[in-house]
Structures are given as structure tokens and as C-alpha cells.
C-alpha positions in Angstrom: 53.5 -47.3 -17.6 57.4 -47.8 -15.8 55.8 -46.6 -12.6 53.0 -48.5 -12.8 55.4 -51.8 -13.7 57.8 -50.9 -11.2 54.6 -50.9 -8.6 53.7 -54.1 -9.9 56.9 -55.7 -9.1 57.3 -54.1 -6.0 53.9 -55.9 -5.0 55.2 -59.6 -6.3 58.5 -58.6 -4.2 56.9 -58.0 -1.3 54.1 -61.5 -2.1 57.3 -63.6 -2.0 58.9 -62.3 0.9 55.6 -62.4 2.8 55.0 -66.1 1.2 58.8 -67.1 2.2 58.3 -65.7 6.0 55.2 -67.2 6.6 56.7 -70.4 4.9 59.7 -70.0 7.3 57.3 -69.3 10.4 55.0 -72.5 10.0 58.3 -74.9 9.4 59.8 -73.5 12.6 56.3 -73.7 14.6 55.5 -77.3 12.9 59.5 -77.6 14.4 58.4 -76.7 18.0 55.2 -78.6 18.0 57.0 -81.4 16.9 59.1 -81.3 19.5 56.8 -80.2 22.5 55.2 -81.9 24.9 51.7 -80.0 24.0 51.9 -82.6 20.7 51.9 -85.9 22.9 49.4 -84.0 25.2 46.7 -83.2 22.1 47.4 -86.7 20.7 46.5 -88.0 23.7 43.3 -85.9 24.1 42.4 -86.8 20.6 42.5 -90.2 21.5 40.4 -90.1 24.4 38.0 -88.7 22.4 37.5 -91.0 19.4 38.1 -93.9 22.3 35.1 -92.2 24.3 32.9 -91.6 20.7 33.5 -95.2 19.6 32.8 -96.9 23.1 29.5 -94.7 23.3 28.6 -95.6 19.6 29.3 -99.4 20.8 27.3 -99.3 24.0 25.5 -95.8 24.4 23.2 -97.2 27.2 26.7 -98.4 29.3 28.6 -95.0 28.5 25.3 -92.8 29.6 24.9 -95.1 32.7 28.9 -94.4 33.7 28.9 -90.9 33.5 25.4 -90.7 35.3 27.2 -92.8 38.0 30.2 -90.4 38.3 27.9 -87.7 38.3 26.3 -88.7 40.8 29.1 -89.9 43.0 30.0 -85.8 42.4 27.0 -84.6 43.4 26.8 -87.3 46.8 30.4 -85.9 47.5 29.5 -82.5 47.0 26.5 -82.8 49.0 28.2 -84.6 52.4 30.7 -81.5 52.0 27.7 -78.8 51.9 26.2 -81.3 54.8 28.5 -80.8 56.9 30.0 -77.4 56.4 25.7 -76.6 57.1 26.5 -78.8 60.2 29.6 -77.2 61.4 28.1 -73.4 60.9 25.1 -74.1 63.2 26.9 -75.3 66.3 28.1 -73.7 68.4 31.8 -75.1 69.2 34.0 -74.4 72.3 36.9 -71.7 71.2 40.7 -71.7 72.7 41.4 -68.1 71.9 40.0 -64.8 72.2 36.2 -64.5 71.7 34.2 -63.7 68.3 31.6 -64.5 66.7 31.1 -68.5 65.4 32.6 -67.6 62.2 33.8 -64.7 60.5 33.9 -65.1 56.4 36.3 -62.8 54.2 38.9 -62.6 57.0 42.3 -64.5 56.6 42.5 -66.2 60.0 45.4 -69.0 59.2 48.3 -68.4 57.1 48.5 -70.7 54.5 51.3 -73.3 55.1 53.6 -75.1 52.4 52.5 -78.3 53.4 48.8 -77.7 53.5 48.7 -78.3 57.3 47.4 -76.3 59.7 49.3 -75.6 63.1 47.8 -77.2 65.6 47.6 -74.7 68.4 45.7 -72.6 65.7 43.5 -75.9 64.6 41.8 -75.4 68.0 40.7 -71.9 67.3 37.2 -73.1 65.1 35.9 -70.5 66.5 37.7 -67.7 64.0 38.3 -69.9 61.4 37.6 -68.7 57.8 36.3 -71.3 55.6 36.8 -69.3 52.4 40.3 -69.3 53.1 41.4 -72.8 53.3 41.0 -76.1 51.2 39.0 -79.2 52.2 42.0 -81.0 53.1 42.5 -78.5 56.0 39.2 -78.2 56.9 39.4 -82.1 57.6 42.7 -82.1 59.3 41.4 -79.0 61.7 37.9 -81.4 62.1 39.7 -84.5 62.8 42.1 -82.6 65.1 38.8 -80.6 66.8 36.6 -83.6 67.5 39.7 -86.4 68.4 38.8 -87.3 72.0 35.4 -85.8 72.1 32.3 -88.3 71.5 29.4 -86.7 69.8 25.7 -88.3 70.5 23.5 -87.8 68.3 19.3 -87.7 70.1 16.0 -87.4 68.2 12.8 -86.2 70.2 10.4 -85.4 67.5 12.7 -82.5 66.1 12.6 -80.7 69.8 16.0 -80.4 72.0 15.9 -83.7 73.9 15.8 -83.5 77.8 18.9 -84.2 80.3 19.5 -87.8 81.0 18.9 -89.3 84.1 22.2 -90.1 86.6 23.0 -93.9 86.5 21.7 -93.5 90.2 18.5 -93.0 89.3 15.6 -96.4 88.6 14.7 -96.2 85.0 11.3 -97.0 84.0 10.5 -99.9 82.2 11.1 -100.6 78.8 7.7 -101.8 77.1 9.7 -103.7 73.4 7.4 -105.4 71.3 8.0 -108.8 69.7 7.9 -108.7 66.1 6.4 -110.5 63.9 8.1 -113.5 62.2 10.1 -112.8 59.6 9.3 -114.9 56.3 12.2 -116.2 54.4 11.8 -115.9 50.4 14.7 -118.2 48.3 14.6 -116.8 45.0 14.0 -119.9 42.4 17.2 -121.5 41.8 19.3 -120.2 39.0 22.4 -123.3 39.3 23.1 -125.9 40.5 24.8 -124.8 43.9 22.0 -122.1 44.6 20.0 -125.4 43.9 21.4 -127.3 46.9 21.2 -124.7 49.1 17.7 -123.8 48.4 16.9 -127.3 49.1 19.0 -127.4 52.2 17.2 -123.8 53.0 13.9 -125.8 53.0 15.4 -128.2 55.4 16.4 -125.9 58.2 13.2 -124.1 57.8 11.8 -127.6 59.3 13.6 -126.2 62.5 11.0 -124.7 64.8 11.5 -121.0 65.8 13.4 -120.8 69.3 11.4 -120.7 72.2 14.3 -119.3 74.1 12.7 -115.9 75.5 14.3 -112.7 73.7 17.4 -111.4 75.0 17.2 -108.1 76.9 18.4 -104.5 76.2 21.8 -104.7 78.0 22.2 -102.0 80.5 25.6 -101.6 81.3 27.5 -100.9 78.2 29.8 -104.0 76.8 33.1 -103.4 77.0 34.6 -103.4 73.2 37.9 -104.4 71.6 40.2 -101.2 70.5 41.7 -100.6 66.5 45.2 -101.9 66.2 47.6 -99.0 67.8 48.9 -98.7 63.9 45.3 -98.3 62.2 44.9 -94.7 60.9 42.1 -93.0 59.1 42.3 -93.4 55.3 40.0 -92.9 51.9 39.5 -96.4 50.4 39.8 -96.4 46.9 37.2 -97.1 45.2 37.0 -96.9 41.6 39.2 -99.2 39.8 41.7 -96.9 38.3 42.5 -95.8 41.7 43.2 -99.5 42.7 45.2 -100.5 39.9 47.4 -97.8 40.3 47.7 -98.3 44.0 48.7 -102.1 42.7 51.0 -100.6 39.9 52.9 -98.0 42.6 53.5 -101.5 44.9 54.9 -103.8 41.6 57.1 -101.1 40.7 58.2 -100.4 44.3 59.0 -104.0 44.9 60.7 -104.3 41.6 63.0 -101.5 42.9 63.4 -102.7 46.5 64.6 -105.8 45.3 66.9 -104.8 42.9 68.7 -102.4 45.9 68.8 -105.3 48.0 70.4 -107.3 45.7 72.9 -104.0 44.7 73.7 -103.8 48.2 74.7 -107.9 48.9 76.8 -107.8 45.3 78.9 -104.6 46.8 78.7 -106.0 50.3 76.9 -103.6 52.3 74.1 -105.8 53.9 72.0 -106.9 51.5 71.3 -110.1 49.9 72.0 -112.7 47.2 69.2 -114.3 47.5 65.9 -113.0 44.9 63.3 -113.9 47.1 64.6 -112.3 50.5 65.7 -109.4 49.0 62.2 -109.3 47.6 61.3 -109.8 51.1 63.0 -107.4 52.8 62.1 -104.9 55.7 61.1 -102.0 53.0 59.4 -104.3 50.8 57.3 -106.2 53.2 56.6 -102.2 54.3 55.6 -101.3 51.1 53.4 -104.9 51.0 51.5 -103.9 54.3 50.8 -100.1 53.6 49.5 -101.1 49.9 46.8 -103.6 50.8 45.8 -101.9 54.7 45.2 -98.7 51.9 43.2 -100.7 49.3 42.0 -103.0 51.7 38.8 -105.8 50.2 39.8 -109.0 48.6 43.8 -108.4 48.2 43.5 -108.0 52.0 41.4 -111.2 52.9 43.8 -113.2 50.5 46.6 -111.5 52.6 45.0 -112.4 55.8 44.4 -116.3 54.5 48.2 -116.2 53.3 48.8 -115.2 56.7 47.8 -118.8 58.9 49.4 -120.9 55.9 52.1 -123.7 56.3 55.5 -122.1 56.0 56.4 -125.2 53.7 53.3 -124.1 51.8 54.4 -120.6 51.4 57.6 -118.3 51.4 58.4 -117.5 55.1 59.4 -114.2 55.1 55.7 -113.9 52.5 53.9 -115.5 56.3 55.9 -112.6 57.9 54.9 -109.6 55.7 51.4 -110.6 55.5 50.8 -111.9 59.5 51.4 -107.5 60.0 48.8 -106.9 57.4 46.4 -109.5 59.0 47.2 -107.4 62.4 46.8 -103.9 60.9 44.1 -102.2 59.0 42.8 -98.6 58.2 39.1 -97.3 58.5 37.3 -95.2 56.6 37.2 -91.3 57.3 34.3 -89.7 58.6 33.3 -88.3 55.4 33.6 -91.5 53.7 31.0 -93.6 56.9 28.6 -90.6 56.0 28.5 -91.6 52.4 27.9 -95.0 52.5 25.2 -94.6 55.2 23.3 -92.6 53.5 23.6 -94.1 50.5 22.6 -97.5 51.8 19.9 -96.8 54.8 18.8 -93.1 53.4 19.2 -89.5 54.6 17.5 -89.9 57.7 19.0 -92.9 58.7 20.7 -91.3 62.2 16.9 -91.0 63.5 16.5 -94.7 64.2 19.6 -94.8 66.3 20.0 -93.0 69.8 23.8 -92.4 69.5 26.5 -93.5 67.1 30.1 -93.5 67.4 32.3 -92.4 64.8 35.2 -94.2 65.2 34.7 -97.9 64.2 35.8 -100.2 67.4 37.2 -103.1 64.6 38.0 -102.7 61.3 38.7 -105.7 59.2 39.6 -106.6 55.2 35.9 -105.9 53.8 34.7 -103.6 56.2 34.6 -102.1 59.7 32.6 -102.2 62.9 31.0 -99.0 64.6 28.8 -99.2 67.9 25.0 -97.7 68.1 22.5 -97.9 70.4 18.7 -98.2 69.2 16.2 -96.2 71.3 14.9 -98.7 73.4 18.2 -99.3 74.5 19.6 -102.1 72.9 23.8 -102.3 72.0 24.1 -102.5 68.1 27.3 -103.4 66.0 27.0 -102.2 62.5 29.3 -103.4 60.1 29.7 -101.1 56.8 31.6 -102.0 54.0 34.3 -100.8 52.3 32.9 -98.7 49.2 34.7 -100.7 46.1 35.6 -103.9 47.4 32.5 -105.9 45.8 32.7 -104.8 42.5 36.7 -105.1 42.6 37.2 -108.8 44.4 38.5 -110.1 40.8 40.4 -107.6 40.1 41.8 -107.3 42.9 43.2 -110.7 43.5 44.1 -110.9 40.1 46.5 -108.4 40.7 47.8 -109.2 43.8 48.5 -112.9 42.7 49.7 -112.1 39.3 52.4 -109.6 41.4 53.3 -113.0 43.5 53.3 -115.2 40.3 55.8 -113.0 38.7 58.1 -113.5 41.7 57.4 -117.8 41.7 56.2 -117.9 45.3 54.0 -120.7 45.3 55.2 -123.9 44.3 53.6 -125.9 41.7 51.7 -128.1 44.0 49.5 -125.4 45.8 47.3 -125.3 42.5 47.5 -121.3 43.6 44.9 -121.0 40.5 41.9 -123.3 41.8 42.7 -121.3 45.6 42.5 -118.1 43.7 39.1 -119.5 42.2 37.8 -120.9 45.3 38.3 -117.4 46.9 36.6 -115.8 44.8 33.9 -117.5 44.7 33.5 -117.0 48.8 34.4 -113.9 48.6 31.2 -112.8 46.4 29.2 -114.5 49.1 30.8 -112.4 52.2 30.6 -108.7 50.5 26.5 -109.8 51.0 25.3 -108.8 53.7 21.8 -109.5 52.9 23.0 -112.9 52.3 25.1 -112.6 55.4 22.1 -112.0 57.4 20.0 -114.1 55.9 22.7 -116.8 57.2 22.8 -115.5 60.4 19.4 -116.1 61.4 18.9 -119.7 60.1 22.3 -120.6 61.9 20.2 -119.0 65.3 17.5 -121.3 64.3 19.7 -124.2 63.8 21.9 -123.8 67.2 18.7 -123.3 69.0 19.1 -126.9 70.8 22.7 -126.1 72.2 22.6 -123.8 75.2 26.3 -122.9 75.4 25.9 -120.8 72.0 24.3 -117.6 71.3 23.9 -115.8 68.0 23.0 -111.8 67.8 19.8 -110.6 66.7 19.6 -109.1 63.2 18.6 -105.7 63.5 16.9 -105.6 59.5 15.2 -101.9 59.5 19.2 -101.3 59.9 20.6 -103.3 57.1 21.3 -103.6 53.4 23.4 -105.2 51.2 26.2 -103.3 51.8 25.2 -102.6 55.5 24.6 -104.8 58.3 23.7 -104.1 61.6 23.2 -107.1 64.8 22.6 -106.7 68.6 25.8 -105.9 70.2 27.1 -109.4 71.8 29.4 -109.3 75.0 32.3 -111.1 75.3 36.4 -111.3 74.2 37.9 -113.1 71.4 39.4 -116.4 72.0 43.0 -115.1 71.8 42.1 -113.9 74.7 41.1 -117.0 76.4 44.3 -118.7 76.4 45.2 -117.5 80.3 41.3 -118.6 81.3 41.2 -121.6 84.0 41.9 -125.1 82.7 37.8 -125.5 83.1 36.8 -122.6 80.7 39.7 -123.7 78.6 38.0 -127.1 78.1 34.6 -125.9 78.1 35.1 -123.7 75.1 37.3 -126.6 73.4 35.0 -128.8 73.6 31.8 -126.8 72.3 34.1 -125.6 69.5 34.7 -129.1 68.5 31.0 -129.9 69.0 29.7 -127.0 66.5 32.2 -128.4 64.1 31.1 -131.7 63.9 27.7 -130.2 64.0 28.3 -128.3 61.2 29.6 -130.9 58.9 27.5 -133.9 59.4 24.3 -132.5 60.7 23.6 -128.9 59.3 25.8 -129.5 56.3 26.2 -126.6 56.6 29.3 -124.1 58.3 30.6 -120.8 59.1 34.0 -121.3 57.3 35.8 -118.4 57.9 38.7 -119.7 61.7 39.2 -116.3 62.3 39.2 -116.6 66.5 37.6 -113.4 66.5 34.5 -114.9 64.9 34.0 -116.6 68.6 33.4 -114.8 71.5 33.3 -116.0 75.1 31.3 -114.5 78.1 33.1 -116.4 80.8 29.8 -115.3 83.6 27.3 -117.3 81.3 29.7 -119.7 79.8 28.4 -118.9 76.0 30.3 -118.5 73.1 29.4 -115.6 70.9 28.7 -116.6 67.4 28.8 -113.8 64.9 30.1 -113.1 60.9 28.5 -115.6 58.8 29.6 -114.1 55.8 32.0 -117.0 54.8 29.1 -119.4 55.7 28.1 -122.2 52.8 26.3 -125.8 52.4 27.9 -129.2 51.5 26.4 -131.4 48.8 25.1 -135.0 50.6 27.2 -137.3 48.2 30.3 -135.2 49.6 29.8 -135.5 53.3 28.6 -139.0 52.9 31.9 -140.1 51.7 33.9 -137.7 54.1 32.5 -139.4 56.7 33.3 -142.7 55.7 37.0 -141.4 55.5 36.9 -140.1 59.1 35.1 -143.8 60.1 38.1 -145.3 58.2 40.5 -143.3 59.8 39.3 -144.1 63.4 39.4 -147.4 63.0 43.3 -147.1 60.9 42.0 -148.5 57.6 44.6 -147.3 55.3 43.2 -148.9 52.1 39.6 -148.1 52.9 40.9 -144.5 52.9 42.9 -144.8 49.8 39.8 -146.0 47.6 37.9 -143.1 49.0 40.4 -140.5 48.4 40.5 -141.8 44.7 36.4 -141.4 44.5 36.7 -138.1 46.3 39.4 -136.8 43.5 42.1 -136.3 46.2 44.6 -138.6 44.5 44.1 -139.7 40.6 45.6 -143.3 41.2 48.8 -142.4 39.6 50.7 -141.2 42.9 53.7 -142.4 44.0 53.6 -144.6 47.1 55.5 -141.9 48.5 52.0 -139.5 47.6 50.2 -141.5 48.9 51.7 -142.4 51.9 51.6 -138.7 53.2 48.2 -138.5 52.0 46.9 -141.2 54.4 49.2 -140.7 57.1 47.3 -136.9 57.2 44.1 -138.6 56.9 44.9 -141.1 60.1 46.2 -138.3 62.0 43.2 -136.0 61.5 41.0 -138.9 62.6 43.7 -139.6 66.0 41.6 -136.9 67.7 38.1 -138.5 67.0 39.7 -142.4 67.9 41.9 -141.6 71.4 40.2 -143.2 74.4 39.9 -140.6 77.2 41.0 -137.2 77.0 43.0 -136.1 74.1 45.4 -133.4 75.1 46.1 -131.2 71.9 48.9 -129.3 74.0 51.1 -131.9 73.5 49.8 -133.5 70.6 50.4 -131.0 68.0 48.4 -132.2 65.3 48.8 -129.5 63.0 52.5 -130.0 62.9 52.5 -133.6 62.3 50.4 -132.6 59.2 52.6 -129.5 58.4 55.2 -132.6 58.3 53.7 -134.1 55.6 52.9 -130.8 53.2 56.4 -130.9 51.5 56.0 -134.6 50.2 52.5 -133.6 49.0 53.1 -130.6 47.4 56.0 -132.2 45.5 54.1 -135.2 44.3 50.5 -134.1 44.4 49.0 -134.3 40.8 45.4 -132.6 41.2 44.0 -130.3 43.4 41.5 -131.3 45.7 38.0 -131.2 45.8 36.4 -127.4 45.8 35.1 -128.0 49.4 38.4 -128.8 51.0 39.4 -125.2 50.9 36.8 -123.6 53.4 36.1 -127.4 55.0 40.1 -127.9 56.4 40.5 -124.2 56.9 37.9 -124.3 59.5 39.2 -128.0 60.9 42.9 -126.5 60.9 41.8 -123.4 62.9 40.0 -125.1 65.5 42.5 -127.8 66.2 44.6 -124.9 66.4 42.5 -123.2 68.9 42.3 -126.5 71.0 46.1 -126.5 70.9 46.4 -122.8 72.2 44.1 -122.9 75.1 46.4 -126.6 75.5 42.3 -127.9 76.1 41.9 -131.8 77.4 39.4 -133.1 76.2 37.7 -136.8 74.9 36.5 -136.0 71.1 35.7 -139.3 70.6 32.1 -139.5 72.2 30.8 -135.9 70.4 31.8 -137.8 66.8 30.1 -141.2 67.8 27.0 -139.4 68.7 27.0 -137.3 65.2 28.4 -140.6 63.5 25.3 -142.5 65.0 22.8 -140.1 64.3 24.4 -139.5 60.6 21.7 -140.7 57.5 23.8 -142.5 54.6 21.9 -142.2 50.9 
């Protein structure tokens, strides 16, 4: 029985050391989990997951729709890739090196580099390249590198190898085209009470006969077209809202930082600054300004570019600076990227209703950017593609980007930065549409119809979407570049500038808001100017331009008080100005009317009307006590960017008679 009790206790011994070791292990491994990283990391993943099983409790039909989205933004990705990797194994490309065959798979061709680069004497060698051996970044770079200065045309003959082109030497038969059938405009029933007004004001231009101007012809010799900025370069828009945030979130913390060295660096004495805002504003923060939104690009951009022609007195000068480069530079889309939202928007097989395309975009701008095509009956297109992202972000974005400037108190009080940020908003919903866009563009061809010195390109609509749109090519140069033309052409295009403008206000009601001079372009052999992006276009309510034009009648004939009373009905002054308010307000009023009340020619060269007014902004912005109307925004943009315009090509002309014939012709309710 002692052996049997002494076995007994040896097992309870060795119970309570086991019991006490494994006690000791899981204290010291509770210890290290504690204390590890993996901890936060499991928490976090834990998280996720209830957040993910709550949301798609909450709203199944909205989680199921998301990750059928990202699934298939995967599988579109993953296709283009295949597409093109399909693409690149069936041609036949020239080799710099010794020969082989096209490809050779399972041979390590390219050492791999640190950097993920590929050298670029060996980039050349497609010919032995092993795809297996290298990542999709390098297969880009070595692509990009490949196909730089050589133009690829893409021709269509019924699936068969298409026949050698005739020499420029040689006549070309006629082109038979076929003119198509009027296109019927459907309004959808009006939902508010704007869509309301311009639904109505839809039914009015309709009234407008179609043009009996005979169909422009296929242009023959190719147009000459404007080149990218020298410091554009090809880069992936961002387009999922995580991805822009944190762009947003990398530039706030990067200007929190810049600052703070600038400010180091003027306390010690080493160059900086004392001064918050221009060591905000310095060299490596208006850097980090420009790179951030030319990457993101969309609405933070457009607010950027409209930040850009503002009043220094209205904004921070060195904010003008920093923005005027980001209204001068932006990016374009990679190859991959164009393929996507092609597809995507006009179809697989949407490269078989063109002739050629050119992959690199001639103009890229804040929403989207410009390639050239040419249909198969010849014809020159320009086919504008947006920016994948930039609709469904335009809040967001700006909301960021304005919050960032808040934070820093660069606009004073009286800009009302809110009701601009509102206003922009609102336009910029309208210009990411490009079936509204071209739904704009060919009621304002019907509507220009009577004046011979404009043109408007076709819509080409077998070739656009909403996100897609694509117009007959239009020659001519921007009006930047008009400013060395001959005093005549100078005055000719002042002068039909001016006209449209009035035009637009008191007989369309309706205008292409957006100054930008590249919206205009000038043919100097036919004398036209070139009217093209109607994306910022919108109507005016009667009541409003009724009373607007009472206020330019009142300024023409210097009726101060008559102005006053109708600035109070038009809520541009509440009544409880100063005199000193109100003063500046009527004083910019008179001098916006100078041009339309000047006997003879008015010489905006040495006028300078827009400074006189820029005079003025410091008293108002100090005293004003509301914003103004809604439609001031778009309405003085416009006006300020063509008196501008007049001002550049230092145009002489007499404004008065083209506002007494709209004047006289104008219909008071």
C-alpha cells in the first residue's frame, strides 16, 4: 500500500508542477500578447468584422452592391491586363538586340533591380523579354518606354488586314456621308424648380429652326493641335474615396510640417519666416499644393483653377501663386487607365467605329482629358474622357480641400467662401455630364445659328456617354494666343465676344459660364470663333435678368439711386450698409456699365476696368453683410473674363450700339 501511496503522490507532484508550468506559460504568453503588435492588429481585424456584419445586417442590399462593384472593378482590371498582355504576345515588335523568338517564357531575361526599374538599354529588348519574370509595374515602364515616340493606328476592314494608304499625292475619291436624321430632344418631366425653368426655357429654344447652314465637311488636312504642358506626366487618378482622402490627409499633414520648418527656420534666422501664412506658402508647400491636386485632379482642381483668376485682395497672394501653376499643369491618365473607361463607357468594341486613335491626350484639364480620333469617313474627332472618380467625389473633394484652407483663415469673412463652395458644387454636378453637356451643345448650335462669325462642333452621339464625349475636331488657337494678331482680328474677336455675351444674358438667358480663354477658339482664315465645352452652361430665371437689366440701363445713364433700390430688391445689399458699402457697391455697378455708355470706341487697353473694380473689393469685403444672389457667381465670372480678354488683346471697340440693340429688343414681364 506505501508503494502504491508513494505513486499516488508522485502523480499529484507531478499535476502541480505541470498545472504551475502551464500556469506560468499562459501569464508570460498573455504577457507577450499583451504587449505585441499582433494584439492591436487582431483587435483591429475583429473590428472590421463586427463593423462589416453590422453594416451588412443594416443595409444588406448596399454591402452586396459594394463588394459586387469592387469585384468587378477587379475583374475589369484584371481583364485590360490579360487584354493587353494577349495584345502584346501577338505582334510582332521590332527588337534592338540579338534575334529570338517574340517571347521566350521561363527564361530570366532582366535582372531584377532594387528599385523596380528596368534599365533602359535593356527596356528596348521586348523582343526577349520574359513576362513571368517581372511585375506589372515593369511591364508598364518597359511599354511606356517601347511605344514613347511611336504612334500606333488602329484600322478595321471587316476583320481582314487593311490595304496600304494612298500617298497624299494621290486624288481621293469622294466621300458619299449621309445626313442623319434629326435628333429628337426628350426633357425628362421636371423634378424642381430649376430643372423647371430650364425645361421651359428648353421648349423655348426648340422654337429655333434647325440651321440651314450646309454641314461642315470632313477636314482633309489634319488640324494642328495644342501640346500637354512640358510638366504634365502620366499618372493613375484615384479613384475610390479612400485613395483621395488620403492623398488630402498626406497634403494637410505635409503643409502642417512645411510650415512649422518655415517658421523654425525665421525664429533661428536661417531664411525662413515669421509670418504663418507665407511660411504656409512657401516654395515646398505650394509644391506639395500643385503635385496633390494635378494627382487627384476633379473638383479640388477646378476650385484651384477658379482660385487661380481671383482678386489678390480677395484671396491670399502667394494662395493666386500656388494655384495659377496648378491651373497651368495637369496629369493624364495612363494607357491602362483610357482603356478602362472606354470600354466601360462605349463597350468592347468601341475602337471599330474609329479609324485611328491617339493615345496620348493632346489637352488634359481638371475633369478630364482630350484625345484625337478620326471616324472612317474622315472626319477629325476630339473625345473628351473623364476622369474615373471625380463625379462621385466633387463634395468630398472640395470639402476637403476648403476645410484644409479654412483651418489656415485664408478667406476673409466677406467672401461668404461657404455659398461659393455651394455654388460650385452645384455647377460642378452639371459639367461631370456629358450627356447634359451635349445635350447643351447642340441647342447652343441651334441658338447661334443667326451669327456667322461663330461655329459650334458637331456632336458625334454613337461616340458618347455620360462619362464620354466625343465632337468634330474644330480648328483654330486659343485666345491667349491671339494677343500678337493685327489690331483688326484683335477687334473682330472683341467685339463678337462681347456680342455673345450680351446675347447670352438678355436674349438666350442662357450662357456658357465657364471664361476659360481656351473655351474660344479663333480660325483667323475664316474669321470664326470656335465655340466648344458647354459643360458649365446654365439658364437665368426672367424676374432676375429683368432686373439686371434695369441695373445696367441705370448704370448707363449714372443713376446711382435707381441702382441702389435695385440692388436692395436683387439681395445685393440688405439696406443696413454703411454709406461706405454702399458707395463701392455702386461705384462697381457704374463702372461695369462705362463700357455699354462710352460714345465711340471704348479702348479697354487703357481703361482697365477690372482694376478699377479690384479697387473697390477690399471696402466690400470688409463691409458686405450677405452674399449675393446665386447667379452672380457664374454671371460676373464670365463678364470679368471677357472684359479681361478685351483688355489683353488692348481691343477698340464701341460696346454701346451691340447693348442698345439687345436692350431694344429686350421683353420686360
Amino acid at each position: 500500500m506505501s508503494r502504491a501511496q508513494d505513486a499516488i503522490a508522485l502523480l499529484r507532484a507531478v499535476k502541480i508542477v505541470a498545472e504551475a508550468v502551464a500556469k506560468t506559460q499562459g501569464d508570460h504568453a498573455r504577457h507577450l500578447l499583451a504587449n505585441s503588435s499582433i494584439r492591436e492588429l487582431l483587435e483591429k481585424q475583429l473590428r472590421q468584422g463586427e463593423d462589416t456584419v453590422k453594416a451588412l445586417l443594416a443595409n444588406p442590399n448596399k454591402e452586396l452592391e459594394k463588394a459586387g462593384g469592387l469585384l468587378k472593378e477587379t475583374l475589369e482590371r484584371t481583364a485590360v491586363v490579360a487584354e493587353g498582355l494577349k495584345q502584346l504576345s501577338a505582334i510582332s515588335l521590332p527588337k534592338v538586340g540579338s534575334p529570338g523568338p517574340a517571347f521566350e517564357f521561363g527564361k530570366a531575361v532582366f535582372p531584377a533591380q532594387q528599385d523596380g526599374a528596368i534599365p533602359k538599354e535593356k527596356a528596348s529588348d521586348i523582343g526577349s523579354l520574359d513576362i513571368s519574370q517581372i511585375t506589372l509595374k515593369e511591364l508598364e515602364s518597359i511599354l511606356s518606354e517601347h511605344n514613347k515616340n511611336r504612334q500606333i493606328k488602329l484600322s478595321y476592314d471587316n476583320g481582314r488586314t487593311p490595304e496600304p494608304t494612298a500617298k497624299k499625292t494621290d486624288p481621293e475619291p469622294p466621300v458619299q456621308t449621309v445626313k442623319p436624321k434629326p435628333v429628337e430632344y426628350k426633357v425628362p418631366p421636371p423634378t424642381t424648380k430649376d430643372e423647371k425653368v430650364i425645361a421651359d426655357m428648353m421648349k423655348v429654344v426648340s422654337s429655333y429652326g434647325p440651321s440651314s447652314s450646309p454641314e461642315p465637311t470632313a477636314t482633309l488636312t489634319p488640324i494642328d493641335l495644342p501640346q500637354l504642358s512640358s510638366v504634365a506626366k502620366q499618372r493613375k487618378v484615384p479613384s475610390s474615396r479612400v485613395a483621395r482622402l488620403a492623398s488630402f490627409g498626406n497634403l494637410f499633414a505635409g503643409l502642417g510640417l512645411g510650415t512649422i520648418n518655415e517658421l523654425a527656420k525665421g525664429a533661428l534666422g536661417l531664411g525662413g519666416t515669421l509670418d504663418p501664412k507665407q511660411a504656409l506658402f512657401s516654395p515646398a508647400n505650394a509644391e506639395r499644393i500643385v503635385d496633390t491636386l494635378c494627382k487627384v485632379r476633379g473638383a479640388a482642381l477646378k476650385l484651384g483653377q477658379i482660385l487661380s483668376i481671383q482678386d489678390s485682395n480677395v484671396v491670399s497672394p502667394q494662395l493666386i501663386k500656388a494655384f495659377e501653376r496648378v491651373r497651368q499643369a495637369a496629369d493624364y491618365m495612363p494607357d491602362w487607365q483610357v482603356e478602362k473607361q472606354l470600354v466601360q463607357e462605349l463597350g468592347p468594341d468601341w475602337r471599330k467605329k474609329l479609324a485611328t486613335f491617339d493615345k496620348t491626350p493632346f489637352a488634359a484639364a481638371s475633369i478630364g482629358q482630350v484625345h484625337r480620333g478620326v471616324l472612317h469617313d474622315g472626319t477629325e474627332v476630339a473625345i473628351k474622357i473623364q476622369y474615373p472618380g471625380v463625379a462621385k467625389s466633387i463634395s468630398s473633394d472640395i470639402d476637403n480641400l476648403v476645410s484644409m484652407l479654412k483651418v489656415w483663415d485664408v478667406f476673409p469673412a466677406g467672401v461668404f467662401i461657404d455659398n461659393v463652395v455651394a455654388v460650385a458644387k452645384r455647377e460642378l454636378n452639371w459639367e461631370v455630364d456629358y450627356t447634359r453637356e451635349a445635350e447643351y451643345t447642340e441647342r447652343f448650335a441651334e441658338m447661334i445659328q443667326h451669327m456667322p462669325e461663330f461655329r459650334v462642333p458637331k456632336v458625334i452621339r454613337e461616340l458618347t456617354s455620360q462619362y464620354v464625349l466625343t465632337t468634330e475636331l474644330v480648328p483654330g488657337v486659343p485666345m491667349d494666343k491671339c494677343f500678337n494678331l493685327s489690331q483688326d482680328h484683335r477687334d473682330h474677336i472683341a467685339r463678337s465676344v462681347m456680342k455673345l455675351v450680351l446675347n447670352e444674358l438678355f436674349t438666350f438667358r442662357c450662357m456658357q459660364t465657364d471664361p476659360n480663354w481656351s473655351n474660344f477658339l479663333y480660325d483667323a482664315s475664316t474669321r470664326k470663333i470656335m465655340l466648344i465645352d458647354f459643360g458649365a452652361t446654365r439658364f437665368y430665371q426672367k424676374p432676375f435678368m429683368d432686373d439686371y437689366m434695369r441695373v445696367i440701363e441705370a448704370a448707363t445713364r449714372n443713376d446711382r439711386q435707381r441702382i441702389l433700390e435695385l440692388s436692395r430688391k436683387m439681395g445685393f445689399l440688405t439696406g443696413y450698409e454703411t454709406t461706405a458699402m454702399e458707395n463701392a457697391h455702386v461705384d462697381a455697378v457704374l463702372i461695369l456699365g462705362e463700357v455699354f455708355s462710352v460714345e465711340g470706341e471704348f479702348e479697354f487697353g487703357k481703361q482697365s476696368t477690372t482694376k478699377k473694380i479690384a479697387a473697390l473689393v477690399p471696402v466690400m469685403i470688409a463691409h458686405r453683410l450677405c452674399p449675393p444672389p446665386e447667379e452672380i457667381y457664374s454671371l460676373h465670372r464670365k463678364l470679368s473674363g471677357v472684359f479681361l480678354l478685351c483688355a489683353r488683346l488692348n481691343a477698340k471697340i464701341d460696346c454701346r450700339p451691340l447693348f442698345k440693340e439687345v436692350a431694344s429688343n429686350y421683353k420686360f414681364d
